[in-house]
ROSE-634488 format. One record per residue (C-alpha): residue in one letter; chain; x, y, z. Coordinates in nm, 4 decimals, decimal comma. Layout:
<pts>
(pt 'A' 'A' (X Y Z));
...
</pts>
This chain:
<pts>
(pt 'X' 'A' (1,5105 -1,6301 -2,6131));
(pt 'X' 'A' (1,4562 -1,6725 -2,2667));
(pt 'X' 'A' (1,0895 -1,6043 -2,0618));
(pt 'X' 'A' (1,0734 -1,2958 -1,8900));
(pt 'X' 'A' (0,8416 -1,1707 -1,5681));
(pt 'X' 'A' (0,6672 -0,8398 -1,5964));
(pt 'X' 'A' (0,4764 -0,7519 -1,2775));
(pt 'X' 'A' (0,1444 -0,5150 -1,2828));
(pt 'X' 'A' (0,1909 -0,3457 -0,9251));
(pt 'X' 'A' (-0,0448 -0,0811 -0,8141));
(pt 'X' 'A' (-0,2233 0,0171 -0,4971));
(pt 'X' 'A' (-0,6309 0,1046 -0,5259));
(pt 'X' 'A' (-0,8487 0,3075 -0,3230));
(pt 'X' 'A' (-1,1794 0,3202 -0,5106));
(pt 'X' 'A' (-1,1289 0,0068 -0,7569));
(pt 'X' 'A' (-1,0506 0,2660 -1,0591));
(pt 'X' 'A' (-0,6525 0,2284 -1,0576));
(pt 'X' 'A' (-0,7167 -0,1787 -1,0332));
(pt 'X' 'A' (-0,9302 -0,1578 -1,2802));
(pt 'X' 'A' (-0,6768 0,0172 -1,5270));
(pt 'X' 'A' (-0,4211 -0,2438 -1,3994));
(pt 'X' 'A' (-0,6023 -0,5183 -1,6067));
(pt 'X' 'A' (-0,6078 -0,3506 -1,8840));
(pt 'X' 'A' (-0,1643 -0,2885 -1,8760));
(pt 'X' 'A' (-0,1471 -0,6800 -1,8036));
(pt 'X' 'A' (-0,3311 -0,7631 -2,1342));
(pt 'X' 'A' (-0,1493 -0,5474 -2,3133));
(pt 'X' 'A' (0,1685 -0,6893 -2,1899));
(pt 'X' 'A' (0,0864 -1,0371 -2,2052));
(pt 'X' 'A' (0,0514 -0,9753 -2,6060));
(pt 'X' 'A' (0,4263 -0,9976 -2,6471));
(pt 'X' 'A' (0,5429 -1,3581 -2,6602));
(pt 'X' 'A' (0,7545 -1,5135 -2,3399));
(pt 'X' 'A' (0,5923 -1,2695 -2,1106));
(pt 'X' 'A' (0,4893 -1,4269 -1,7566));
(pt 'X' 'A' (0,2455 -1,1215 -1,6348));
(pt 'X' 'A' (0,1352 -1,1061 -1,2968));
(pt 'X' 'A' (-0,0922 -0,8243 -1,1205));
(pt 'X' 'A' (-0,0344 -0,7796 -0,7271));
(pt 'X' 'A' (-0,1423 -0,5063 -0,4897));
(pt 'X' 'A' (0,0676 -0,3909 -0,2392));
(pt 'X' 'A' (-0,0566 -0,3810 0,0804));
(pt 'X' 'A' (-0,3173 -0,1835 0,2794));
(pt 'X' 'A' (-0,1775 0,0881 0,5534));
(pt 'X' 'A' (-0,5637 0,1835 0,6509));
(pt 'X' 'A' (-0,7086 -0,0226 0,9278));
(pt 'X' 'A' (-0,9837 -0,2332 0,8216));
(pt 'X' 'A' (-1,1910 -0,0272 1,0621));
(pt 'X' 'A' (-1,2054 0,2793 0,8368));
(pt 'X' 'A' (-1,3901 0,0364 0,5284));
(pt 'X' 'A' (-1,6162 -0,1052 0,8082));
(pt 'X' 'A' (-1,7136 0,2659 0,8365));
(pt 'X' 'A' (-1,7262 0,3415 0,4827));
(pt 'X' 'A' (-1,9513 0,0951 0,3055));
(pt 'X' 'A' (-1,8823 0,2166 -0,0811));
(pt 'X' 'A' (-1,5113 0,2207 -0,0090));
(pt 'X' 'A' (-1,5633 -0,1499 0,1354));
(pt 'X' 'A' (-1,7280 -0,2908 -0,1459));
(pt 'X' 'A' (-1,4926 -0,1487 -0,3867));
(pt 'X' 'A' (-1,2105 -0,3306 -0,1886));
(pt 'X' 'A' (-1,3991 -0,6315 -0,2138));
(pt 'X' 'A' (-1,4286 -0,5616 -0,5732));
(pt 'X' 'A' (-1,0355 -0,6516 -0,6454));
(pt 'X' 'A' (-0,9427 -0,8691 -0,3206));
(pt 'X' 'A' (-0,8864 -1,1275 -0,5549));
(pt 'X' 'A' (-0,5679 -1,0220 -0,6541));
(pt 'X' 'A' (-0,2752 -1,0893 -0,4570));
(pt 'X' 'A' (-0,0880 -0,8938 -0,2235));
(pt 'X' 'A' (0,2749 -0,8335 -0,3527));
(pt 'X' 'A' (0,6173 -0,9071 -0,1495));
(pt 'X' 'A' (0,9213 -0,7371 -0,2082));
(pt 'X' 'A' (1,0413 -1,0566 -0,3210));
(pt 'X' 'A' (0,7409 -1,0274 -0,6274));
(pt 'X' 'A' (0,8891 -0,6879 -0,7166));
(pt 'X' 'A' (1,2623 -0,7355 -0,7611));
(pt 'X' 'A' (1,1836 -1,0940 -0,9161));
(pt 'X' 'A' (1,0494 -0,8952 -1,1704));
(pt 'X' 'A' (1,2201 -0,7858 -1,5261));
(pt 'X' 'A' (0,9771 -0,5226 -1,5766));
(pt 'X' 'A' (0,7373 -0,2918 -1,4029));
(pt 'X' 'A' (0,4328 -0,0961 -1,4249));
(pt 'X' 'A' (0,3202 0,0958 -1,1268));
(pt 'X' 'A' (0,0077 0,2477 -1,0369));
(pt 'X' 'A' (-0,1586 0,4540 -0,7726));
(pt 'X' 'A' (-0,4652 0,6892 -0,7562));
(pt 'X' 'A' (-0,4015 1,0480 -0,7502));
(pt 'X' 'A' (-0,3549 1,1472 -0,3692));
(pt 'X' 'A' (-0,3233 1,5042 -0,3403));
(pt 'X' 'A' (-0,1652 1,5579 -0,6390));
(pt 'X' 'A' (0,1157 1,2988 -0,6018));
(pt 'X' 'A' (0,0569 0,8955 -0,5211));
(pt 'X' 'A' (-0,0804 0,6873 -0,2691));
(pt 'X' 'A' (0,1364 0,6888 0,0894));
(pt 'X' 'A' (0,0645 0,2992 0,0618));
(pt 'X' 'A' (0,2873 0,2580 -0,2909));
(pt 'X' 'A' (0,5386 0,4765 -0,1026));
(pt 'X' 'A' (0,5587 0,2956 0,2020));
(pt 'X' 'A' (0,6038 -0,0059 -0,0055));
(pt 'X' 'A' (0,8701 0,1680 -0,2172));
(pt 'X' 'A' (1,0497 0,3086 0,0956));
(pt 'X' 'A' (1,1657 -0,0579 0,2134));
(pt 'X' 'A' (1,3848 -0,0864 -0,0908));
(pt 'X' 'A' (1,6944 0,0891 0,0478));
(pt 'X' 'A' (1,8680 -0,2772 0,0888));
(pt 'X' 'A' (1,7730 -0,3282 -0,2964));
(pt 'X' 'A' (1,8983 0,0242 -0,4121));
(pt 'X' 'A' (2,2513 -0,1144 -0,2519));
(pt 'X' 'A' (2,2492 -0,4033 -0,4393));
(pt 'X' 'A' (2,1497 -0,2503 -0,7472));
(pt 'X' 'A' (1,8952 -0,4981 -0,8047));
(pt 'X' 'A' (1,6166 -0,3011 -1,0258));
(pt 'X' 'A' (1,9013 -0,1383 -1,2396));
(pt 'X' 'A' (1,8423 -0,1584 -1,5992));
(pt 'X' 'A' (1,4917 -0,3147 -1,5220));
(pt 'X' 'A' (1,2356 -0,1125 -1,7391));
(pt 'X' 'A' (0,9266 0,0639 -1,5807));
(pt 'X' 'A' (0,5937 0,1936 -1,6860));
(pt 'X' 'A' (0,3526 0,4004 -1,4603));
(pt 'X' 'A' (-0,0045 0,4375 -1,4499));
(pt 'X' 'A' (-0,2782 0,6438 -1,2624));
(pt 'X' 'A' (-0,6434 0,7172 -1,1731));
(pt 'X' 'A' (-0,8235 1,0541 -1,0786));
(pt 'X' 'A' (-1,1416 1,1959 -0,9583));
(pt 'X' 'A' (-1,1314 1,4693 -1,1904));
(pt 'X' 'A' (-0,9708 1,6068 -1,5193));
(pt 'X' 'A' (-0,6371 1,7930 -1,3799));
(pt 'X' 'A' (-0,6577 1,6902 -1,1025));
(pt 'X' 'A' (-0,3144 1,6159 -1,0525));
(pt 'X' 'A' (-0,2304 1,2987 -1,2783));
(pt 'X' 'A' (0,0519 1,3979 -1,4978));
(pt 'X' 'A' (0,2253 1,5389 -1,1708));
(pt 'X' 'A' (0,1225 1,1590 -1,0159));
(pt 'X' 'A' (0,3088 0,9505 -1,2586));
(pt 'X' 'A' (0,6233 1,2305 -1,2827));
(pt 'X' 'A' (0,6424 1,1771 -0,8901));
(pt 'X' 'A' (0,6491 0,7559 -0,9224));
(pt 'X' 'A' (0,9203 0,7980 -1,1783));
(pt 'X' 'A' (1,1266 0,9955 -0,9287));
(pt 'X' 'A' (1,2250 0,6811 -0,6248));
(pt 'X' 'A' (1,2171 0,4532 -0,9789));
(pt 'X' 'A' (1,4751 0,6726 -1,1624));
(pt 'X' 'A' (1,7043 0,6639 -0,7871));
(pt 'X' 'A' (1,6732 0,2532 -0,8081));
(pt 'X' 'A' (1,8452 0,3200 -1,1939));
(pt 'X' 'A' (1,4992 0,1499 -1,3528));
(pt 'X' 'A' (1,4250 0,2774 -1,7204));
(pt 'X' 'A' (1,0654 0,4870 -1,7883));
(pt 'X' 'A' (0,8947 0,3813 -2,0252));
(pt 'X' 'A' (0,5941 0,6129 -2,2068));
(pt 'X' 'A' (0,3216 0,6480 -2,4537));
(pt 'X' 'A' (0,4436 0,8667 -2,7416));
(pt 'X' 'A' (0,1384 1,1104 -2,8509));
(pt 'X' 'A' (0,1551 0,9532 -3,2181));
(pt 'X' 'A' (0,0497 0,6280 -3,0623));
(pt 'X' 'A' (-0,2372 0,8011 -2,8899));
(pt 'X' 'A' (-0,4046 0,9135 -3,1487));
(pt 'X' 'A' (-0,6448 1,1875 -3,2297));
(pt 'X' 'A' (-0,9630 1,3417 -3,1737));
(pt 'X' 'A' (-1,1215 1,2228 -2,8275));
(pt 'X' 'A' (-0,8500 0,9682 -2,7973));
(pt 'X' 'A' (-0,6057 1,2113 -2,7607));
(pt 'X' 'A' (-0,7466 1,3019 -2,4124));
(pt 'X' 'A' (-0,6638 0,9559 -2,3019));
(pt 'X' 'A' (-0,2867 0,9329 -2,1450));
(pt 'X' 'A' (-0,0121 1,1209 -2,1574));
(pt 'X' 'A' (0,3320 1,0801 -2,2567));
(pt 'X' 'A' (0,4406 1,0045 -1,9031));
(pt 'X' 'A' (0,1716 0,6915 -1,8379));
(pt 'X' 'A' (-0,1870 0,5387 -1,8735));
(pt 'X' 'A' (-0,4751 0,7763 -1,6833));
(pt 'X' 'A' (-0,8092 0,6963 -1,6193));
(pt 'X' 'A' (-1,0509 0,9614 -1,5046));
(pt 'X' 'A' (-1,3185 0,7631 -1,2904));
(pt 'X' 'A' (-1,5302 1,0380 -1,1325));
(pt 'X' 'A' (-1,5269 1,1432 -0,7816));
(pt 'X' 'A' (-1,7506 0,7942 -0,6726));
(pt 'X' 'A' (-1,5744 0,5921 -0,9446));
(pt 'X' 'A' (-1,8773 0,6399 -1,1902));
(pt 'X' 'A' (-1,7473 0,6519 -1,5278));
(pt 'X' 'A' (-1,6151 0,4009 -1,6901));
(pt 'X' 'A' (-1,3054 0,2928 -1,8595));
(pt 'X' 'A' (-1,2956 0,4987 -2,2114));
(pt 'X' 'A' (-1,1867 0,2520 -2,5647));
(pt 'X' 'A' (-0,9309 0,5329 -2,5509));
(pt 'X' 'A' (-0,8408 0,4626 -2,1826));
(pt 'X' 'A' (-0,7841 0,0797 -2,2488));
(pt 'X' 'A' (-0,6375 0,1557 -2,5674));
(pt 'X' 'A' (-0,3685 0,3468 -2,4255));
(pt 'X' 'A' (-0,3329 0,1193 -2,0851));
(pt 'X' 'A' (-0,3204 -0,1571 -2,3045));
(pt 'X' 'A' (-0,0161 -0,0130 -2,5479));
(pt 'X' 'A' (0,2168 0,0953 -2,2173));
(pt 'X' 'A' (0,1770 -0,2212 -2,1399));
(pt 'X' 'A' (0,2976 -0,4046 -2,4739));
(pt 'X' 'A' (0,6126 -0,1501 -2,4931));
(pt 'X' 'A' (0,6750 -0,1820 -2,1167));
(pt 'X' 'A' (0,6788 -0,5400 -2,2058));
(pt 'X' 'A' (0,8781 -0,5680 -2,5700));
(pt 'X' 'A' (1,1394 -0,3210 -2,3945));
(pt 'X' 'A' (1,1421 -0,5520 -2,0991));
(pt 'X' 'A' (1,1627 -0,8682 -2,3334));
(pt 'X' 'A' (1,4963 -0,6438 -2,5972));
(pt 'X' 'A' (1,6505 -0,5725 -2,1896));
(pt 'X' 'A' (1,6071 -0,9425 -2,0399));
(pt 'X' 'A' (1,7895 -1,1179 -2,3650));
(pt 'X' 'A' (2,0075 -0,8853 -2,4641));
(pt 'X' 'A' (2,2108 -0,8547 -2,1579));
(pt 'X' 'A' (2,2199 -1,1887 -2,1921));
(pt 'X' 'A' (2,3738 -1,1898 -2,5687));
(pt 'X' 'A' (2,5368 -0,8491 -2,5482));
(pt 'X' 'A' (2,8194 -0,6631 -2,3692));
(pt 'X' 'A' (2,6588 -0,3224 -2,4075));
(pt 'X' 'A' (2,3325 -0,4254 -2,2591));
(pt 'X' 'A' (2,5170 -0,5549 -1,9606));
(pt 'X' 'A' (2,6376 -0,1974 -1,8980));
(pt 'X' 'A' (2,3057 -0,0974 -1,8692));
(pt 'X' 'A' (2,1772 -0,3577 -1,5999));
(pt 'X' 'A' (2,4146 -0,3307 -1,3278));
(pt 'X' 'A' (2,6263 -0,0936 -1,1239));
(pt 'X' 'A' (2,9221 0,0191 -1,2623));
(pt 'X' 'A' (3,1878 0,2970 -1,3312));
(pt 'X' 'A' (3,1760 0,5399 -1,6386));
(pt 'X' 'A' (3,4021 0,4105 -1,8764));
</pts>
């Protein structure tokens, strides 16, 4: 069986959604042949507005490390996870932008059949994530990608239960980005991850080895 890529994509505001991003790259990189890497897209704010907001500033700094990602890094990719803050009760404008130069991709058909996971931070309990990782799925689900989830069973119970949902991985940071990452929080990020990438890994070889997964990873007529 051949390698396969799986890219970590996310944009962060406060640090909390790159934060979580780790966390869906190690879970991920557990399956064998999987080449995980974690980008950012890029920043829409001038640099002016951090100058002027010292907290927001150092949490930038706090993830700069990781690369900024190309369109190239995206439809390289075999598999997906995106992730964005909650922004008003939908994602980041700076995901979207990057999302909204794919029309010459959605032509092509190039990110049909690839599979997709989706991820998210808030502020507060309900504060809009569910309704956050629904609205990624929506341009994903236009480009014919395949959502992947976290089934409750696998979420457990008691306090873990709180951590998730069946649509993604969601961290609740706090308003300032003061609470940490739950064990039910990684738990969670860390098993989208590993079925984003086994799915990704059963999708990558088998429309190599068989007809009907062909069907399912390019344009085509019903039949």
């Amino acid at each position: 069986m051949s390698n396969f890529k799986v890219l970590v994509l996310f944009y962060s505001f406060t640090g909390c959604t790159a934060k979580l991003a780790e966390f869906i790259a190690e879970g991920a990189s557990v399956i064998e042949g999987a080449q995980v890497e974690v980008k950012q897209v890029p920043e829409s704010l001038p640099k002016e507005f951090f100058y002027n907001n010292p907290d927001l500033q150092t949490a930038k700094e706090s993830f700069a490390r990781i690369p900024v990602a190309s369109i190239e890094d995206l439809t390289s990719a075999d598999g997906v996870a995106f992730g964005s803050p909650v922004h008003f009760g939908s994602f980041a404008s700076q995901l979207k932008q990057f999302i909204d130069q794919l029309s010459p991709v959605f032509i092509k058909g190039s990110m049909v059949g690839k599979p997709a996971a989706f991820f998210t931070s808030s502020g507060s309990l309900h504060g809009g994530e569910e309704a956050t990782l629904i609205s990624m799925m929506i341009p994903m689900l236009n480009l014919g990608m395949l959502p992947v989830g976290v089934p409750y069973p696998i979420q457990g119970e008691g306090p873990e239960f709180d951590a998730g949902s069946p649509y993604g991985s969601i961290y609740i940071c706090g308003h300032k980005g003061e609470k940490d990452l739950s064990d039910g929080d990684k738990k969670v990020a860390r098993i989208l991850g590993q079925r984003l990438a086994a799915i990704t890994k059963i999708m990558k070889n088998g429309s190599e080895m068989y007809e009907d997964c062909k069907f399912l990873t390019k344009n085509h007529e019903a039949r």
